[in-house]
C-alpha positions in Angstrom: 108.1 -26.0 73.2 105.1 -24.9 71.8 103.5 -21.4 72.1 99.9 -20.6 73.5 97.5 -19.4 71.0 97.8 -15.6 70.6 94.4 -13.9 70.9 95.1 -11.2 69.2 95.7 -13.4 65.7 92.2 -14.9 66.3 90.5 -11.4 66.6 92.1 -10.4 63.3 90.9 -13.8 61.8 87.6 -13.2 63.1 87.4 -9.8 61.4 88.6 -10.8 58.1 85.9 -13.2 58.1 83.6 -10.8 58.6 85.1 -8.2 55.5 84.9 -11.4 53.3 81.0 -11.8 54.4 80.3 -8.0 53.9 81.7 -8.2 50.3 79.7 -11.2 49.3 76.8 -9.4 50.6 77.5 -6.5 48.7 78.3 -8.1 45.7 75.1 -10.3 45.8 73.3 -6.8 46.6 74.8 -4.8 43.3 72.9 -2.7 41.5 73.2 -4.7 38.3 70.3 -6.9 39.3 67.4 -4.8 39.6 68.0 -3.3 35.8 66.9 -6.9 34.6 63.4 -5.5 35.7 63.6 -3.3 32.7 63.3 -5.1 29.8 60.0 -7.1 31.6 59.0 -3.1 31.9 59.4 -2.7 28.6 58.1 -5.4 27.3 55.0 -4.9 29.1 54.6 -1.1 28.0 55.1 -2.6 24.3 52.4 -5.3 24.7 49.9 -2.4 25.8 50.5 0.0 23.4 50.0 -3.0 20.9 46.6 -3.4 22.7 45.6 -0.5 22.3 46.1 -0.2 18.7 44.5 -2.9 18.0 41.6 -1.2 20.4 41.4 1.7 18.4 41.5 0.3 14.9 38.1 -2.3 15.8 36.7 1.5 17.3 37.1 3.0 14.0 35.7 0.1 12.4 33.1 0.6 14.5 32.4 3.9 14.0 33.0 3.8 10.0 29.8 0.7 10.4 27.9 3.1 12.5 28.4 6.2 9.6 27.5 3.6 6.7 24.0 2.3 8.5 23.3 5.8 9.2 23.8 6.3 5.7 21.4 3.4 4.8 18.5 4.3 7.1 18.4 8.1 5.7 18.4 6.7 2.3 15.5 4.5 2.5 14.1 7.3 4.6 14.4 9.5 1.5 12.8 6.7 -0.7 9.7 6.5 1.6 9.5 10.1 1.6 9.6 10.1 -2.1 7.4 7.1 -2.6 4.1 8.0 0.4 3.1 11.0 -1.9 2.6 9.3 -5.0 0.9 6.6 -2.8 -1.7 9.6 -1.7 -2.2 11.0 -5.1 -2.9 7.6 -6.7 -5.4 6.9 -3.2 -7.2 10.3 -3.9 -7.7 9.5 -7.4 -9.2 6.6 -6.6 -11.9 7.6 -3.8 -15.0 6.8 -4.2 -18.2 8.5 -2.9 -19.6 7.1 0.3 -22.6 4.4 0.2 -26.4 5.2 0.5 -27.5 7.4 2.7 -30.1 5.7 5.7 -31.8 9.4 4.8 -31.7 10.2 1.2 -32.1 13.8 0.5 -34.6 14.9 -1.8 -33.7 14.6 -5.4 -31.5 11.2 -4.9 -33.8 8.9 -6.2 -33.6 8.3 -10.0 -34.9 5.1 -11.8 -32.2 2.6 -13.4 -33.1 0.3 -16.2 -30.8 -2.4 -17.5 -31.9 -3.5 -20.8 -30.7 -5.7 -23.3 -31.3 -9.4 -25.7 -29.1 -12.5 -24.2 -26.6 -12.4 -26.2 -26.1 -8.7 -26.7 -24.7 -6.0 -24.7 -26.4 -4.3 -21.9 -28.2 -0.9 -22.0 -28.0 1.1 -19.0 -30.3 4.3 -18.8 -31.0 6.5 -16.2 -33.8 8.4 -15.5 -34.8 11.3 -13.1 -38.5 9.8 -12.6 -40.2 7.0 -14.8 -42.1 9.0 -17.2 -39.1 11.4 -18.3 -36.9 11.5 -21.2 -33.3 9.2 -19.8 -30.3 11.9 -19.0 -27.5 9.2 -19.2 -28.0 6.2 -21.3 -25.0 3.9 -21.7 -24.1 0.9 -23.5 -22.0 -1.5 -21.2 -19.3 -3.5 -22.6 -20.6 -6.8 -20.8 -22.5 -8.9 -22.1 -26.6 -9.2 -20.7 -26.0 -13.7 -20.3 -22.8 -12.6 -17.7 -24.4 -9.7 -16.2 -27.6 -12.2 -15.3 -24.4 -15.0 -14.1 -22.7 -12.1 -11.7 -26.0 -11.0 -10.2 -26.5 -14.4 -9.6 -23.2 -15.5 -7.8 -23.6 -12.2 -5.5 -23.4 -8.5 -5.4 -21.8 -6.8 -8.7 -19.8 -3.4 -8.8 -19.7 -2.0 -11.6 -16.7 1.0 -12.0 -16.9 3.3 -15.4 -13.8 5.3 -15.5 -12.7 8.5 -18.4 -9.7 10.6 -18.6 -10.3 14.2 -17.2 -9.3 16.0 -21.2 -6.9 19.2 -20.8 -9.7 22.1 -22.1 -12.4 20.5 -21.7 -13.3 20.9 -18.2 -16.4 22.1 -18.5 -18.1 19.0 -19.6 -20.5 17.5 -17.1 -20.2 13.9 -16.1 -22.5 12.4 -17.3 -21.9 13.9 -20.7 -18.4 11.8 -21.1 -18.8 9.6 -24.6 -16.5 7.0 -23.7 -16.0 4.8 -20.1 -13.3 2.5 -19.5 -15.0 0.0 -17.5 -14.8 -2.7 -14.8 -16.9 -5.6 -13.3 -15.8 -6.9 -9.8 -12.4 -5.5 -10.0 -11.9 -6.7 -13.7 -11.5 -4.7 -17.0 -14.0 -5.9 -19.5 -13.9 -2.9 -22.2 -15.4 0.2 -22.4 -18.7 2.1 -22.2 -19.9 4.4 -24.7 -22.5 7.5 -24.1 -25.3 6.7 -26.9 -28.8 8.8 -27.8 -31.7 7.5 -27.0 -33.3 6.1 -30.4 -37.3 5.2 -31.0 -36.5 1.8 -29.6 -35.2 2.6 -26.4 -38.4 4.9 -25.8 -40.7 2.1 -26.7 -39.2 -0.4 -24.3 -39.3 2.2 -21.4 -42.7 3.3 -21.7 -43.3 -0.6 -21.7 -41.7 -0.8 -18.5 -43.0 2.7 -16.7 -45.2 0.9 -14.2 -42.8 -1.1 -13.1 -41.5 0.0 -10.0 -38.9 -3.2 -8.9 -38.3 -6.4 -10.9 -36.8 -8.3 -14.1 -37.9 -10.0 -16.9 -38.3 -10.6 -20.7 -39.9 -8.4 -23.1 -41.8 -9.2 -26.3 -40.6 -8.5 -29.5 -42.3 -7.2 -32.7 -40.8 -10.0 -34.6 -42.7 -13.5 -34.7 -39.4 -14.9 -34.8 -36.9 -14.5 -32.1 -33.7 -13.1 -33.7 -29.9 -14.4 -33.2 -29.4 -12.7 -30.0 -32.2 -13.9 -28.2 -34.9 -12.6 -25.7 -35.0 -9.0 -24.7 -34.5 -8.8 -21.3 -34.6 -6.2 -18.8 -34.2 -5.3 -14.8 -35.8 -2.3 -13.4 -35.4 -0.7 -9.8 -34.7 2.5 -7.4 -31.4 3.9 -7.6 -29.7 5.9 -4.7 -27.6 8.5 -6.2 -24.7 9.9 -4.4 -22.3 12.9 -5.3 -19.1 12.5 -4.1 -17.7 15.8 -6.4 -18.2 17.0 -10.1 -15.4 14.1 -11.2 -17.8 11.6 -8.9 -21.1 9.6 -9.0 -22.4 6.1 -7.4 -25.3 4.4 -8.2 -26.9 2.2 -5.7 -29.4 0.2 -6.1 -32.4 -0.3 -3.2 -33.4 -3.1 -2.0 -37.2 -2.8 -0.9 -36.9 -3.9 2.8 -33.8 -1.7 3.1 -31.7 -3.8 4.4 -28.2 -5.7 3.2 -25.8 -4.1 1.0 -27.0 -3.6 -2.5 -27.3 -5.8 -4.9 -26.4 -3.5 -7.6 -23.8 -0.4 -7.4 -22.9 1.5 -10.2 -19.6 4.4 -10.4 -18.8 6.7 -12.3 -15.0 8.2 -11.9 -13.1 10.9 -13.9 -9.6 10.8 -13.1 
């Protein structure tokens, strides 16, 4: 005969089943399993050191490119500073005394002849009024055919430069003997400081009415000789002193108005 079930048996079933459920969730919820979150820790705390290695080496680069342009701009700021005052010194050597005045002070007026035959050299002499005795005549290294061609094409600067001598200071400027000289920006020779012979008196007592103009001259000789006619231009001259190393020349024109035709200056440097 067969026995009913025993309740107690069940309960004690029923309980182990529940010990064996405890231990699997205690085993599924061991301690073992969060450490795996470590080596993803460390990993990570690797990569961003890494990072910021790499951070730091491109900021020194940085910063070593930074020193090294700062370096370069200082330099070339030296150079300039070096190079502006030679730049001045070679700008004040080369100033020039400013143009004619639209009121002349008395005195600045002087008479300018430019003399010469066609295929010789031109004469310059300068005198303090047309019947006096020239105080600077000058032989011009240009020749009197291309000095008619400039005038011609336009208006003609003429520059005469000389070396300022150690010891000789005390020479005036217009007693310098020799002038390197320039015609419209171009060197064509020199200028040399000459006495005023017989001849030159002659042709400028010929030529002492003449106020303004140009033309040829006669000749003693019957025959014309190799280097042609004997030609001359004869005006007003505005002189301007720009120092004691400094003169200009300018030459007026009648109605006063234009730039001049004509400027002549004189530079010791």
């Amino acid at each position: 005969m067969t026995s009913p079930p025993n309740g107690r048996g069940d309960r004690t079933k029923e309980l182990g089943m529940l010990e064996d459920m405890r231990m699997h969730e205690a085993a599924m919820a061991t301690p073992e399993r969060p450490l795996m979150k470590q080596p993803v820790q460390i990993i990570r705390s690797t990569g961003s050191s890494t990072n910021s290695r790499t951070s730091s080496r491109h900021g020194e680069e940085l910063i070593q490119g930074e020193k090294k342009l700062r370096k370069g701009v200082m330099g070339a700021l030296k150079l300039f500073r070096h190079i502006l005052p030679a730049v001045n010194i070679s700008c004040r050597r080369l100033a020039l005394p400013s143009g004619p005045s639209e009121r002349p002070s008395f005195g600045s007026r002087v008479t300018g002849t430019l003399f010469g035959y066609r295929n010789g050299h031109v004469q310059f002499a300068m005198q303090e009024d047309p019947m006096s005795q020239p105080s600077l005549l000058l032989e011009l290294a240009i020749p009197t055919s291309s000095l008619v061609k400039e005038m011609a094409s336009g208006l003609v600067r003429i520059a005469l430069e000389c070396e300022k001598l150690q010891g000789y200071s005390n020479i005036k400027l217009l007693h310098e003997p020799v002038w390197t000289m320039f015609c419209n920006g171009r060197r064509v020779g020199y200028a040399l400081r000459r006495a005023c012979i017989e001849a030159d008196v002659h042709l400028l007592w010929l030529v002492r009415a003449v106020s303004m103009g140009a033309g040829v001259l006669p000749t003693e000789e019957p025959v014309q000789t190799a280097e042609g006619e004997l030609m001359y231009m004869r005006a007003t001259f505005e002189r301007v002193i720009g120092s004691s190393d400094s003169e200009a020349y300018y030459m007026m024109n009648p109605d006063r108005s234009g730039a001049p035709e004509l400027s002549i200056f004189l530079l010791r440097i």
